[in-house]
N, C-alpha and C positions, 0 to 999 in steps of 0.2 A: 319389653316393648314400651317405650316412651307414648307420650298423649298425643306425640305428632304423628305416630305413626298406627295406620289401621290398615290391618289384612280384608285383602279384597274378597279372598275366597280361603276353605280350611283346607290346609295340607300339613304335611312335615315342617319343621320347619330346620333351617341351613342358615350360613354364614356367607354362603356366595354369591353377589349380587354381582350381575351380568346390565349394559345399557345397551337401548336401541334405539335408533334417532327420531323413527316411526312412530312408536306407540307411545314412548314416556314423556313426548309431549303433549303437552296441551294444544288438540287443535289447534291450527292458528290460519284462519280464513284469508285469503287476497284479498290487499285494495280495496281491488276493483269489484264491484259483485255487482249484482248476478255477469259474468261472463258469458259473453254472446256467444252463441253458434258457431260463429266463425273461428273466435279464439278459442273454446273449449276441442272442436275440432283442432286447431292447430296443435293444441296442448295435446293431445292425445296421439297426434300422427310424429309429433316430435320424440316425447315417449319408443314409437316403438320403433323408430328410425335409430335411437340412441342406443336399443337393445340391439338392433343388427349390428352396429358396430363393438360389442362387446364377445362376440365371436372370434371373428376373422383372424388376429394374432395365433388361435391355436393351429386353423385346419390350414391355412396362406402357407406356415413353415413346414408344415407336413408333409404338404403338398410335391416341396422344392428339397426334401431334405438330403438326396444324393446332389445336388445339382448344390443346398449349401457348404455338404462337407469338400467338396472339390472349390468350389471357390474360395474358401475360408480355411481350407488343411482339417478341419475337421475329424477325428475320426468315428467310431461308432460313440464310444464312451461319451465326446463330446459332443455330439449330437443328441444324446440322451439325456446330458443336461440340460441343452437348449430346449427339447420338449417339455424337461419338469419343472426347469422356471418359473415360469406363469403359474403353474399349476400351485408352487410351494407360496409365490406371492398371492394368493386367493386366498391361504389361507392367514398369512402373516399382517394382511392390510386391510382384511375384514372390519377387524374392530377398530381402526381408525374412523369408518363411515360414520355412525354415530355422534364420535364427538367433534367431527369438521361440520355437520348438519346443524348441531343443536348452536354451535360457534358462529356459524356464518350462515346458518338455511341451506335447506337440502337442496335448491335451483340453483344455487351460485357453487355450492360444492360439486354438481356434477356440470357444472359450466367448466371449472376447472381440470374437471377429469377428462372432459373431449379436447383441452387443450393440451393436457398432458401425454392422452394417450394419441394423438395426434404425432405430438415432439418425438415420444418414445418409436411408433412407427416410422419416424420419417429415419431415425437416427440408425434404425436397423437395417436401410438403402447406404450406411457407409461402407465402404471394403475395410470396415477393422473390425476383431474380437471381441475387444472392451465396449465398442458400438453397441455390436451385435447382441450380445449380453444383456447390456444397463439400459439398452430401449426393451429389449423383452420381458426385463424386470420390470421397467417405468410401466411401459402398457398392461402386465400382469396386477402391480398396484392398484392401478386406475382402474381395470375391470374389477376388482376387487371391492373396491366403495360402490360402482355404481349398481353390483350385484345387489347389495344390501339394501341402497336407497331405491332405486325404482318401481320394485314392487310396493313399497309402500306411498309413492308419488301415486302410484297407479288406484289405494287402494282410497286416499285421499281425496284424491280430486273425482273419482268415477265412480263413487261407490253404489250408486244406481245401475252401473253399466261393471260393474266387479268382474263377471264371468267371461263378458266378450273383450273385454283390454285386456285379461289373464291370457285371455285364450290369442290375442294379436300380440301379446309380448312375447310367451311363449314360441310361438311359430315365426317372429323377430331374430329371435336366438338361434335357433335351427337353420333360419331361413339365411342368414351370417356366415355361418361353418359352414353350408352348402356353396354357398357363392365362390367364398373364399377357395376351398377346396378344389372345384370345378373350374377356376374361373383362371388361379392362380398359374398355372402352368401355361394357357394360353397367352395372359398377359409377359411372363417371360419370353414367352417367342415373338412376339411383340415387339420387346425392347430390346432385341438383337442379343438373346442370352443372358442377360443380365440378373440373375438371380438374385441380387441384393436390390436392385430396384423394383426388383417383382415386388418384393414385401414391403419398400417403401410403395408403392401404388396406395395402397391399403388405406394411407392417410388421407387421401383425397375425399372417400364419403366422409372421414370422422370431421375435417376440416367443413364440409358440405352442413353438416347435421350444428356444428357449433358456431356459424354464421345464422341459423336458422334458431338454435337456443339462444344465444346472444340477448339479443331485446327481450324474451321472453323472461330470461333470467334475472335482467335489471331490474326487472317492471313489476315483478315479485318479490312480497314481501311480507313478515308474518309476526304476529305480538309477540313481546319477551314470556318466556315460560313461569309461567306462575308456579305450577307443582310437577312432581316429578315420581317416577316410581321405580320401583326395585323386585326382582324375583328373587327367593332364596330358597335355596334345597336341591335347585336344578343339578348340582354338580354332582350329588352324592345321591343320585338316582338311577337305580341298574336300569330301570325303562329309559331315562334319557340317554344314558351310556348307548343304551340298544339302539338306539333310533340313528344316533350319530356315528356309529359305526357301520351301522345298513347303509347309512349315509357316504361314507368316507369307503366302504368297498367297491360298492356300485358306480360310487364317482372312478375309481381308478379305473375298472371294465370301461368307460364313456371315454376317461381322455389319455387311454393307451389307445382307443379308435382312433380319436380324433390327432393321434400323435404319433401314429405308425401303423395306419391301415391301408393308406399309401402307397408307403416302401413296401407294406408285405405284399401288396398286387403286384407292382411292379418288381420285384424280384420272383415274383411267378411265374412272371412274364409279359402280363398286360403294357399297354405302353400308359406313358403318365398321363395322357388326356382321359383315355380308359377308365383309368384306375382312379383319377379325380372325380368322375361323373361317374363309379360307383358309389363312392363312399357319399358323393352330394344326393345321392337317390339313397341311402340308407339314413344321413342326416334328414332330407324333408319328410321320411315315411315315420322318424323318430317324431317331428311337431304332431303326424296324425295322433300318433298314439297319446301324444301328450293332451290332448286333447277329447280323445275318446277313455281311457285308462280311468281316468280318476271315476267316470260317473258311474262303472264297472265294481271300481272299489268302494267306494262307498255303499253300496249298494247289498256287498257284502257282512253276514257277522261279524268275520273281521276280515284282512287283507291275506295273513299267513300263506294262503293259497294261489294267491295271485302274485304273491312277490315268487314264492316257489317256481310258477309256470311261465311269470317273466325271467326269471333267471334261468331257466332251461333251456327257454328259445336263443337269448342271448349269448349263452354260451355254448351252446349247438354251431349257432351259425360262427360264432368269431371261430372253431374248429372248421367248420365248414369251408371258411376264407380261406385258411392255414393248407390245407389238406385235400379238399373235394376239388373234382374238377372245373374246370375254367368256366367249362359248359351254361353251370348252377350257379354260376357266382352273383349274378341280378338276384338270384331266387334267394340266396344267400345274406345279401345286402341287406333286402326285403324284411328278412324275417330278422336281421340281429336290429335292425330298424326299430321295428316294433317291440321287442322284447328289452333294447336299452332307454329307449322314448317311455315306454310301460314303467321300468325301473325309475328313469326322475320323475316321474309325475307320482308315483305311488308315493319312493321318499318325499316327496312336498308335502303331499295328500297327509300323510301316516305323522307329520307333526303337527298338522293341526287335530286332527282327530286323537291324540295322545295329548293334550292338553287343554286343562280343564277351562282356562279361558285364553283373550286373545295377546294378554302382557304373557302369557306364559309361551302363548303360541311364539311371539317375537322372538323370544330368548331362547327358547330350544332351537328356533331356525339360525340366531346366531353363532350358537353352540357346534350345532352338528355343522354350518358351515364353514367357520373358521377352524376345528378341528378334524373336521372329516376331509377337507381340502389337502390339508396339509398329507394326511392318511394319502390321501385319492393320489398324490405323487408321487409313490412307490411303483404304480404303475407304467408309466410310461418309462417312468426308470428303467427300473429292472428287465423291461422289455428291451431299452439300446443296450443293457449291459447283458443280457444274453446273446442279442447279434454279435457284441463285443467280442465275448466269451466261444460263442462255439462259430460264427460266420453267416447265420441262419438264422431264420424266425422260426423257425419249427420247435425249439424247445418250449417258445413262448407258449404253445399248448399249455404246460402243467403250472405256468400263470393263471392262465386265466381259469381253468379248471379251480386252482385255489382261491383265486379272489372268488367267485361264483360261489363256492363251498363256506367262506368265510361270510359273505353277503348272505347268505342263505342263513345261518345260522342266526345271524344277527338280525334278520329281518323275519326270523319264524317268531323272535321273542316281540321286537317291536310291531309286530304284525297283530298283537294280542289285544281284545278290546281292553281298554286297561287307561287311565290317568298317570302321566308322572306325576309324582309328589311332591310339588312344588306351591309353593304362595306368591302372590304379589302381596308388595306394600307399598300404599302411596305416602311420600314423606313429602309434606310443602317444602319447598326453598324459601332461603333469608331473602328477606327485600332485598338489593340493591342498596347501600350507603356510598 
């Protein structure tokens, strides 16, 4: 270790240094200060307006996706790709956020992203393939960075108000998929059938929300970074492994829902309004949990038990969907609700609490979400390529059965009171010449 460089805390130490846009800067205050009432409010309702539009691309296509493989020729296979797009770009554009942040500020990089993920929605209202695709890629990107940066915008500027912007970003998110979900098959009937303008619709809040960041985002502005820091060891840590595989299971159980829970109603039977205004009542019942879960878990010696008894429920009821009758299906909704809402809040919970401080916390969240993301796209997969395969969702049972089994495993270990063994180190940057 050179003199420029001191460890913040003792751990192992490694050769992997991981960045986050968040934490390995140096504060860097507005302007303007102290910010008034009015605009700190603004700031904060802009925030979680930005989060609702980081939604809508997964449940909007879900929603319409007999109605896109018929306009588009589609068939299951390709419709399975279409659900894991986004999914595979969440994980591939994650660690772009970071260094578009520290390059240009993290206001002007997600100024960028409402206008890209705008472009990419409107381009998926064309009647072409390549359209279809490379805006669900674009908007996949773009939710990608702004995953990364908001929560730390959030943790920035509120940090007095930390738990109740958590908790209104959080229920943002949720609150997005349900819309989208519920809302989407309406607006196709709308538009005189048009299922490719259904999902151009979409763009109209994100355009709404980037008219609204616009001045916000000019008018902000933050010193050059004087120091910078680094995590090492993170990589070669079976508890960080743990944590980000819990991660990367759990995620595929959320957006094999959120990406064909839909079609499995409506091939049940249900009609599509139905089966959208189930799954937006299993999304909003997911914000409760994400909001009541964590205080649950921490509260706990460790999590192991809770991750256990959410993965039960959640995979009870996605069987329940599959299988039970029509009758239960609200009751159904209800409880995989809770039990996959339980699931992201716990994995959120379970990296900070596994990380001996907050640079470490940063970097395990960038970790398990750019690779566990990637992970999390097998699911929705393998779900179109078993409709593909046998004509039916009903093998998708022993899917979800194994992810459930795999998340379980991997979340008994991370679930352990326990440190990853990891260090930061802060190393100053060269002046400027």
């Amino acid at each position: 270790m050179t003199a420029h460089q001191k460890p913040l805390n003792p751990a192992q130490h490694g050769d992997d240094p991981l960045i986050d846009a968040e934490v390995d800067s140096v504060p860097q205050p507005r302007v303007i200060a102290p910010p008034s009432a009015i605009s700190r409010f603004l700031l904060g309702a802009s925030l979680v307006l930005i989060a609702f539009n980081l939604r809508p691309v997964f449940s909007s296509a879900s929603a319409l996706l007999p109605e896109i493989g018929r306009t588009f020729g589609l068939s299951s296979t390709g419709l399975s790709l279409l659900t894991t797009l986004p999914v595979v770009c969440l994980g591939l554009f994650s660690p772009l956020a970071p260094r578009l942040a520290q390059k240009i500020g993290a206001e002007r990089t997600l100024l960028g992203v409402l206008a890209l993920l705008a472009l990419g929605t409107v381009l998926r209202s064309f009647n072409s393939i390549p359209a279809l695709f490379f805006g669900t890629a674009l908007a996949g990107a773009c939710i990608a960075v702004g995953n990364v940066l908001l929560p730390g915008l959030v943790k920035r500027d509120f940090a007095d108000k930390t738990a109740l912007m958590t908790g209104f970003y959080t229920m943002a998110l949720c609150a997005g998929a349900a819309a989208a979900a519920g809302f989407t098959l309406p607006i196709e009937h709308f538009l005189d059938g048009s299922a490719s303008a259904a999902l151009g619709a979409w763009a109209l809040p994100v355009l709404l929300v980037f008219l609204l960041w616009l001045p916000q985002a000019l008018w902000l502005s933050r010193r050059p970074k004087q120091s910078g820091f680094r995590v090492q060891g993170l990589l070669r840590d079976p508890l960080a492994w743990q944590v980000t595989l819990f991660m990367g299971f759990q995620s595929a159980l959320a957006y094999s829902v959120f990406g064909w829970l839909v079609p499995i109603l409506r091939e049940r039977g249900l009609d599509g309004i139905t089966a959208g205004a189930v799954v937006s009542v299993s999304v909003m019942i997911q914000a409760a949990a994400c909001l009541v879960i964590p205080h649950i878990a921490v509260r706990c010696r460790d999590q192991r038990i809770v991750v256990v008894a959410l993965l039960a429920a959640a995979v009870i009821a996605l069987l329940g969907l599959l299988f039970a009758p029509l009758s239960i299906v609200w009751f159904c909704a209800a409880l995989q609700g809770i039990g996959q809402g339980g699931l992201i809040a716990v994995a959120m919970t379970i990296i900070v609490l596994r990380s001996p401080d907050a640079h470490v916390a940063a970097h395990l969240s960038g970790m398990a979400q750019c690779v566990g993301y990637l992970l999390a796209a097998i699911g929705p997969l393998i779900v179109g390529l078993i409709h593909s395969w046998t004509g039916s969702f009903g093998a998708s049972a022993i899917l979800f059965i194994s992810l459930g089994l795999c998340a379980g495993i991997a979340g008994w270990g991370a679930g352990r009171t326990a440190h990853v063994k990891a260090r930061t180190i802060e190393v100053p940057l060269r002046a400027n010449t």
